[in-house]
C-alpha positions as CSV (number, residue, x, y, z in Angstrom):
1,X,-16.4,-26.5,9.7
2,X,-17.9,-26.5,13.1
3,X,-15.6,-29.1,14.5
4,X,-12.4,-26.9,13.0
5,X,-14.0,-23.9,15.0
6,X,-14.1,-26.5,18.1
7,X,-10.7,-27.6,17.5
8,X,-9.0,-23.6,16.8
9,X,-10.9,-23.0,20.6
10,X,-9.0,-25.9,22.2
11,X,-5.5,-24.2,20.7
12,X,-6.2,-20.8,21.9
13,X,-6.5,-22.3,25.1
14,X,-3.3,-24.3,25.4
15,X,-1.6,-21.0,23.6
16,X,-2.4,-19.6,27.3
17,X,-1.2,-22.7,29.3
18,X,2.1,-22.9,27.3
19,X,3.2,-19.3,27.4
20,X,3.3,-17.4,30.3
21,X,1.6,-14.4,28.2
22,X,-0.1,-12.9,31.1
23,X,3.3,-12.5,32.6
24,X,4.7,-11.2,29.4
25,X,2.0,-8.5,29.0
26,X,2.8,-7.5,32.5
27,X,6.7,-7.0,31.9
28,X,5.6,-4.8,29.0
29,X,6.7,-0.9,29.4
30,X,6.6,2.7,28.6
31,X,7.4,6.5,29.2
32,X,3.9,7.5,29.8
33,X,3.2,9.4,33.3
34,X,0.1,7.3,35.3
35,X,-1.2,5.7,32.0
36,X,-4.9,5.1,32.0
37,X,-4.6,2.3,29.6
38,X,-2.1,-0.2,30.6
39,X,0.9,-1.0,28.3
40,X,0.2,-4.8,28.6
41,X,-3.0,-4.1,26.9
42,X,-1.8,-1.9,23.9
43,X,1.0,-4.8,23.0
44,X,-1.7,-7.3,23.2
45,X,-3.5,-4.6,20.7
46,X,0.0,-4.8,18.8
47,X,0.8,-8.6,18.7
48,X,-2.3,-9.3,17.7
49,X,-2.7,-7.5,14.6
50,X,-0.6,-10.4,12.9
51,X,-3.6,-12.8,14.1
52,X,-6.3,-10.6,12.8
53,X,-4.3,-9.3,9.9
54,X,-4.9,-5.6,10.2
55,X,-2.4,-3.7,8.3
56,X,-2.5,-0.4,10.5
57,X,-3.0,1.5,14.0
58,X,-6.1,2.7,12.5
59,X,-7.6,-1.0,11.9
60,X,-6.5,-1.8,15.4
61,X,-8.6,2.0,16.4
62,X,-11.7,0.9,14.9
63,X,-12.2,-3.1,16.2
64,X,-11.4,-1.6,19.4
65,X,-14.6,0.1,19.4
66,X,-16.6,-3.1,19.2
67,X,-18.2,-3.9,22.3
68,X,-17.1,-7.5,22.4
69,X,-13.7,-6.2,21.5
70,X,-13.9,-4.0,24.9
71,X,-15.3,-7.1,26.4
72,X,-12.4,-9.2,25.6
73,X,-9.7,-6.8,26.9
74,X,-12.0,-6.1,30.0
75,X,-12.4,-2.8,28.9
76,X,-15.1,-0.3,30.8
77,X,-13.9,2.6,28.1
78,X,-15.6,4.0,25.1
79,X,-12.8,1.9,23.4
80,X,-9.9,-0.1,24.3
81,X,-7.2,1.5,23.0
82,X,-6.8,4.3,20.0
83,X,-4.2,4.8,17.3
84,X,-2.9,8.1,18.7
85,X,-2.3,6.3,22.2
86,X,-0.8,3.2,20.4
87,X,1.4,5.4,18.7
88,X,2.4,7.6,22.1
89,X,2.8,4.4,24.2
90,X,5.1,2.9,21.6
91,X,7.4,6.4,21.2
92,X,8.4,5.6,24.5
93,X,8.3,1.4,24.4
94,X,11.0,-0.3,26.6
95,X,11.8,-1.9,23.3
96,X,14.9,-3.6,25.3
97,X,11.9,-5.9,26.6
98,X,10.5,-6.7,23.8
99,X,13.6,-8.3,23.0
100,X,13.6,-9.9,26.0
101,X,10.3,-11.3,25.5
102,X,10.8,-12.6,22.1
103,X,14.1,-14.6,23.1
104,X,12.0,-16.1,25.9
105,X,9.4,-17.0,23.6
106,X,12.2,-18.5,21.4
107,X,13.1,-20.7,24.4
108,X,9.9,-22.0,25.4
109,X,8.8,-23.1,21.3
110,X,12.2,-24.6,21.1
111,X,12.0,-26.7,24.3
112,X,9.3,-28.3,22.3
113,X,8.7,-30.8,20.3
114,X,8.8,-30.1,16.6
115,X,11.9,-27.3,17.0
116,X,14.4,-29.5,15.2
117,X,14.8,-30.7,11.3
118,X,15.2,-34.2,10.1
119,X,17.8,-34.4,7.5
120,X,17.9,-36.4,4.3
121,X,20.6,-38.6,6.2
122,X,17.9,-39.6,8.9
123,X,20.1,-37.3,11.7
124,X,18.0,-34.6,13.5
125,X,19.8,-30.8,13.8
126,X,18.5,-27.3,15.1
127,X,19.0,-25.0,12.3
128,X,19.3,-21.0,12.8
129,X,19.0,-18.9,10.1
130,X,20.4,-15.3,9.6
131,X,19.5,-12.8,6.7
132,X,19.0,-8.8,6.6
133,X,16.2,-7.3,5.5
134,X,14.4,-3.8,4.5
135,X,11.2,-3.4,6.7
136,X,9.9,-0.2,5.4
137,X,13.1,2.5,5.4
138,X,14.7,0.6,8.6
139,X,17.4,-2.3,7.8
140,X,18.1,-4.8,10.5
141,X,18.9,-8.7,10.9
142,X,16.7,-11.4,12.1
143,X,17.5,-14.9,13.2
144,X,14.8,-17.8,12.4
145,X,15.0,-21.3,14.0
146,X,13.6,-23.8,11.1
147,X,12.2,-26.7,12.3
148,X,10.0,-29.6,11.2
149,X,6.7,-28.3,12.9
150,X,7.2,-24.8,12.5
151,X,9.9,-21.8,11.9
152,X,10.1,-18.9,14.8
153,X,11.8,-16.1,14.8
154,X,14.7,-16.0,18.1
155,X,15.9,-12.8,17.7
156,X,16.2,-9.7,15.4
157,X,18.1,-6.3,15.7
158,X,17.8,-2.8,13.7
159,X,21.1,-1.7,11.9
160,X,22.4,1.7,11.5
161,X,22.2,1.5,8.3
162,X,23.6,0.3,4.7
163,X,26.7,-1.5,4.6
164,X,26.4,-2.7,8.6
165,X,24.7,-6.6,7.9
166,X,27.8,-8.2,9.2
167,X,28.2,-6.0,12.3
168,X,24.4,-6.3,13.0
169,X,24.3,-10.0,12.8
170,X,27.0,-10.8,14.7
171,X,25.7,-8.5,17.7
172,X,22.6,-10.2,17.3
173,X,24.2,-13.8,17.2
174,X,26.3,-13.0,20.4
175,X,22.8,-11.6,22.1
176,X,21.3,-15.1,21.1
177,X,24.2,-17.2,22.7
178,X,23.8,-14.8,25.7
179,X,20.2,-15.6,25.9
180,X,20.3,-19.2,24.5
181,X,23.7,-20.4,25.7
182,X,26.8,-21.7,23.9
183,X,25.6,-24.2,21.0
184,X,22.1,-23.7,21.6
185,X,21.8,-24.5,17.6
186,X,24.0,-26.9,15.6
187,X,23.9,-25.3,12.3
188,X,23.6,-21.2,11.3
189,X,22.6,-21.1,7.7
190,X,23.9,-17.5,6.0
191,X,24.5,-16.2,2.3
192,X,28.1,-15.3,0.3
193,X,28.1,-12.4,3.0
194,X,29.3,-14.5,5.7
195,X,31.6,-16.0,4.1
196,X,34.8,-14.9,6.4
197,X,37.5,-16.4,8.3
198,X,36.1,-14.1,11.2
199,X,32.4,-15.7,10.9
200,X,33.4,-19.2,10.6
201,X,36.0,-18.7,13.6
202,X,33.5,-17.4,16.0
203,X,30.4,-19.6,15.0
204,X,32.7,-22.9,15.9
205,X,35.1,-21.0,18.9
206,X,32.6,-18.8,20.8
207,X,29.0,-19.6,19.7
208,X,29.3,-23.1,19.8
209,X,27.8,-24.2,16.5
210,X,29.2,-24.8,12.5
211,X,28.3,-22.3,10.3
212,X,26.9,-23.4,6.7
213,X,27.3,-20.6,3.8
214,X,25.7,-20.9,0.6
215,X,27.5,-19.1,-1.9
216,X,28.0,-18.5,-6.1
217,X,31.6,-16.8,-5.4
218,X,33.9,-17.9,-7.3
219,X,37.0,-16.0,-6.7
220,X,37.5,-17.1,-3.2
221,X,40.9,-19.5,-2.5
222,X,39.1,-22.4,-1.0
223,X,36.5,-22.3,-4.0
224,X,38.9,-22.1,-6.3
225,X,40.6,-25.2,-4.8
226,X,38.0,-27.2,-4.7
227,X,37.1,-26.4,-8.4
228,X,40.6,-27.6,-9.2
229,X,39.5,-30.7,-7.2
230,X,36.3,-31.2,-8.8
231,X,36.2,-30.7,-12.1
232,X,39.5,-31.6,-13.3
233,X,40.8,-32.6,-16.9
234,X,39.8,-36.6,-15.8
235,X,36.9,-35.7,-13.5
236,X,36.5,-35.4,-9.7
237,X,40.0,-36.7,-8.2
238,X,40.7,-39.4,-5.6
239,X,38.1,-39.2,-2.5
240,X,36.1,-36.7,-3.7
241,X,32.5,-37.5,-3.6
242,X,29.6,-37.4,-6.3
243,X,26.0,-37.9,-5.2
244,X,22.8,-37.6,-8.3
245,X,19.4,-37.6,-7.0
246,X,15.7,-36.3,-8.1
247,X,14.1,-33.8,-5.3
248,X,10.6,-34.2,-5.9
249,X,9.2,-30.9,-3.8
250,X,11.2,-29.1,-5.6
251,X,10.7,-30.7,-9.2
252,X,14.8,-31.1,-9.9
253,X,17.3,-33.0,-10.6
254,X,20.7,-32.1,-9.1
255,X,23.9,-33.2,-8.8
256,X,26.4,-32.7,-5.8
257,X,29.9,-32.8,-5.5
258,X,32.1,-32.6,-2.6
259,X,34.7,-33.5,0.1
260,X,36.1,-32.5,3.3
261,X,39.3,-31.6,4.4
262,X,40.1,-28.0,2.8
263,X,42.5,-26.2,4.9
264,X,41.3,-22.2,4.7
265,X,43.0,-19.6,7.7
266,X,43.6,-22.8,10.4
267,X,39.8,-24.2,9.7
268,X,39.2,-27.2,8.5
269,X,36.1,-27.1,5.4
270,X,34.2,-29.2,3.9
271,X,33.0,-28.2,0.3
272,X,30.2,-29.0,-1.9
273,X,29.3,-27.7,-5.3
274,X,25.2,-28.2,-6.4
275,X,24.3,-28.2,-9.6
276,X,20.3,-28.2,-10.2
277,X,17.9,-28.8,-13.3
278,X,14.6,-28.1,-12.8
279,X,12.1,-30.7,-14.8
280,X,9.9,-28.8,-15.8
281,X,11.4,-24.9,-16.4
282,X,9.1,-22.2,-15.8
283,X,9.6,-18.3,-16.1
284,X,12.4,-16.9,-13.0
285,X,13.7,-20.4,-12.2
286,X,15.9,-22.0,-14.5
287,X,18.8,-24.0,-13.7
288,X,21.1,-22.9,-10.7
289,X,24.5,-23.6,-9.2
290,X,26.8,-22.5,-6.4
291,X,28.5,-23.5,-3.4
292,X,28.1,-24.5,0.3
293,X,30.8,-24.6,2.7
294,X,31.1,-25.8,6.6
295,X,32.8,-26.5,9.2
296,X,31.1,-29.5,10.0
297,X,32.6,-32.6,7.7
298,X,30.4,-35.0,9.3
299,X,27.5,-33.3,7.2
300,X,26.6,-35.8,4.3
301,X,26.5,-33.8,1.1
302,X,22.4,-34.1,0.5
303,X,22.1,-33.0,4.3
304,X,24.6,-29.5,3.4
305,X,22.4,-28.9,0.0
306,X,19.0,-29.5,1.8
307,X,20.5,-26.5,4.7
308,X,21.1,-24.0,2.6
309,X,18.5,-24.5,1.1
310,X,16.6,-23.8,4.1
311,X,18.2,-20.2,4.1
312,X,15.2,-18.9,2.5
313,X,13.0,-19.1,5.3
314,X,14.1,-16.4,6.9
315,X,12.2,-14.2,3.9
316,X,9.7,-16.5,2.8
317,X,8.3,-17.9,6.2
318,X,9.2,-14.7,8.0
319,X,9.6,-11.9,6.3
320,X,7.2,-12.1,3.7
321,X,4.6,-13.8,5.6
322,X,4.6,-10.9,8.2
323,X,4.7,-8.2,5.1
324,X,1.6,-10.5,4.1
325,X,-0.3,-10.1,7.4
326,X,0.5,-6.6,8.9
327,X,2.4,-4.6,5.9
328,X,5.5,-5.0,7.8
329,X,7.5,-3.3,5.2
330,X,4.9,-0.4,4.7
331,X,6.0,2.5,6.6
332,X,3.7,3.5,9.1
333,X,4.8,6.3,10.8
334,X,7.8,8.8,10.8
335,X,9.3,7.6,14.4
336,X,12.5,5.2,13.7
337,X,11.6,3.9,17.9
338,X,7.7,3.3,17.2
339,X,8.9,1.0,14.1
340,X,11.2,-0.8,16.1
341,X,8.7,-1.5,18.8
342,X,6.1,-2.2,16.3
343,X,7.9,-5.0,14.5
344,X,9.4,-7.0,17.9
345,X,5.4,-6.8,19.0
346,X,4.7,-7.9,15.8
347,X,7.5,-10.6,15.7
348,X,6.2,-12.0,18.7
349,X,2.1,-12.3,17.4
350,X,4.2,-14.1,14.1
351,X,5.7,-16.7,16.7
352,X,2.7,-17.1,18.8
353,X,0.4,-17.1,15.3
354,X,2.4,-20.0,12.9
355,X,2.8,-21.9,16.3
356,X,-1.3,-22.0,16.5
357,X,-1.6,-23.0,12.9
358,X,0.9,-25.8,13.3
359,X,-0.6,-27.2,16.6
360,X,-4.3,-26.8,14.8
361,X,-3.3,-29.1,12.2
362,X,-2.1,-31.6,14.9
363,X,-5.1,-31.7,16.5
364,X,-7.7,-32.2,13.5
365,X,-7.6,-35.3,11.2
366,X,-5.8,-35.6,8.0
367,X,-9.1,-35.6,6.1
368,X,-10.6,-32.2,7.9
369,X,-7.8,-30.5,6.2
370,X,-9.3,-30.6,2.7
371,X,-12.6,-29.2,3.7
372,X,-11.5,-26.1,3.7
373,X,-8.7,-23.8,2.0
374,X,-6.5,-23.3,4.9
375,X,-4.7,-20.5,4.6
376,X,-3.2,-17.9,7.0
377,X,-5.9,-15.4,6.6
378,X,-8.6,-18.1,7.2
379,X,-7.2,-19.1,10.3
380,X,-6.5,-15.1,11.0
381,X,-10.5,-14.8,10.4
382,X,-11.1,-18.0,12.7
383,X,-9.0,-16.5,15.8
384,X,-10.7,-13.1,15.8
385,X,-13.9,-15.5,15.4
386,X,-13.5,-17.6,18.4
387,X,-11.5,-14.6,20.5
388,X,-14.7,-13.0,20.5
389,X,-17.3,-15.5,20.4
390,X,-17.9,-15.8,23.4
391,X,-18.4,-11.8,24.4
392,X,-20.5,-11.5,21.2
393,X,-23.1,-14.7,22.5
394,X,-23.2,-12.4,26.0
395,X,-24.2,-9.5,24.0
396,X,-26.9,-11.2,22.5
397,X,-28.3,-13.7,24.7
């Protein structure tokens, strides 16, 4: 255990050398009038709540009361930072920042190693991923990059409400290409939603990358021809292609059929139908079927299953994970602006947090790993442990 302490105090300090987050801090802004706290400090206060998994303003209150707490922050105050200041600081957050922050920490993670997935086909491809979601009573769209180390969160944006996913996504895609440039990922990974002439046109013609939708619609024209295609009265016809396999992380068999070469509104599409039997059913997963359909007919038929697969990331390694650490979807205060500030803060401790994990179990060997449950709380408990170490040694010595 000691040497995993050890190793979590080498990562926090090449978390510093990596990101310029003294610089970040310092870019950090608000409405107050000759603040006596600095707004770098209360979004360090913010980000780090994902780290130290408090679930409230209030949490973040009462640790910063502990004198190594104050120490930490370099605090000469009763207490770093209070919930009612958090709270006024972040009704008047430059929350156009925060964005800006978060793309640039979406740069710097994907200019590493790790940032891109390894296909079943052996070929290597940076994957975006786009869903909406509910965080408390605001909707908005987030884009995750999925790679082989780790998952980050590029970009997210707050909608104006029900029935405006589409509209919000693409914003946020074009503020990603703005930020990112032209092609900056190969594939975007996105439900039945996107499933448009318009989505498909601009992902290839202006963003620079083939978008891969996973579907169950049935009703759609291209669907409906390659159905006619696939499963005809004497089987799949002429050039269509059949691939069976056995996915052991998932426990299933499945079965994919597909070809390229569909014309659909000038595009040229490549289709695939998945059909999937799990081994061993258990209670909510049973077998499953639908669609994927890209641009991209290079894409071998296991590489287009194992993408959209990969679409639930975006709520499973984001979304729920930072629901699981901070009660992201808990509404904690009245003020539609403090939310939005709160969860691009918190978006950005997410990014910094699953980064330290992954380059933690780099650094220790493969055996270390099973001394020890290693779950995102314990390593939450062992970065408040080793943050503060050091002030709480002064204290006593």
């Amino acid at each position: 255990m000691k040497s995993g302490i050890k190793d979590i105090g080498k990562v926090a300090t090449v978390l510093k050398r990596e990101f310029p987050l003294e610089l970040w801090k310092g870019q950090m802004s608000d409405s107050r009038q000759k603040p006596q706290i600095p707004t770098g400090t209360i979004a360090q206060a913010v980000v780090e709540m994902v780290a130290r998994g408090q679930k409230s303003l209030l949490e973040v209150d009462q640790a910063a009361r502990l004198p190594e707490m104050r120490a930490y922050h370099g605090s000469n105050r009763r207490m770093v930072v209070s919930d009612t200041t958090i709270e006024r600081s972040l009704r008047g957050f430059d929350v156009g920042g925060v964005h800006k922050v978060l793309f640039q920490l979406g740069g710097r993670m994907m200019a590493g190693e790790g940032m891109k997935l390894r296909l079943p086909s052996g070929r290597k491809a940076r994957l975006g991923i786009v869903d909406g979601s509910a965080w408390g009573s605001d909707l908005g769209s987030a884009l995750l990059v999925s790679g082989d180390l780790v998952d980050a969160v590029a970009g997210y944006r707050m909608s104006p409400g029900q029935g405006h996913e589409l509209e919000t996504t693409r914003e946020l895609l074009t503020e990603a290409v703005e930020a990112y440039g032209p092609g900056w990922v190969d594939y975007v990974v996105a439900d039945g939603l996107y499933m448009t002439k318009d989505d498909f046109g601009k992902s290839l013609e202006e963003w620079g990358h083939h978008l891969v939708v996973k579907t169950t619609e049935e009703t759609l024209e291209v669907i409906q021809d390659a159905r006619g295609l696939f499963f005809g009265p004497s089987g799949p016809a002429e050039g269509v292609e059949v691939v069976r396999g056995f996915d052991e992380e998932r426990g299933e068999e499945y079965e994919i059929i597909g070809c390229g070469g569909f014309q659909w509104y000038g595009l040229r599409l490549k289709v695939a139908h998945v059909r999937e039997k799990a081994v061993k059913p258990r209670q909510g997963r049973g077998d499953e079927a639908f669609w994927v359909v890209t641009t991209d007919e290079t894409l071998s038929l296991e590489d287009m299953r194992f993408v959209a697969h990969r679409r639930w990331h975006v709520e499973n390694e984001g979304f729920r994970t930072l629901n699981q650490l901070v009660s992201s979807k808990r509404r904690l205060t009245h003020d539609a602006h403090v939310r939005e500030a709160l969860l691009g803060l918190w978006l950005i401790g997410l990014n910094l947090f699953v980064w330290y994990v992954a380059k933690w179990g780099r650094l220790v060997r493969s055996g270390a790993l099973r001394t020890a449950k290693r779950t995102l709380g314990w390593f939450g408990r062992m970065f408040n442990r080793v943050t503060l170490q050091a002030y709480m040694v002064d204290k006593t010595g």
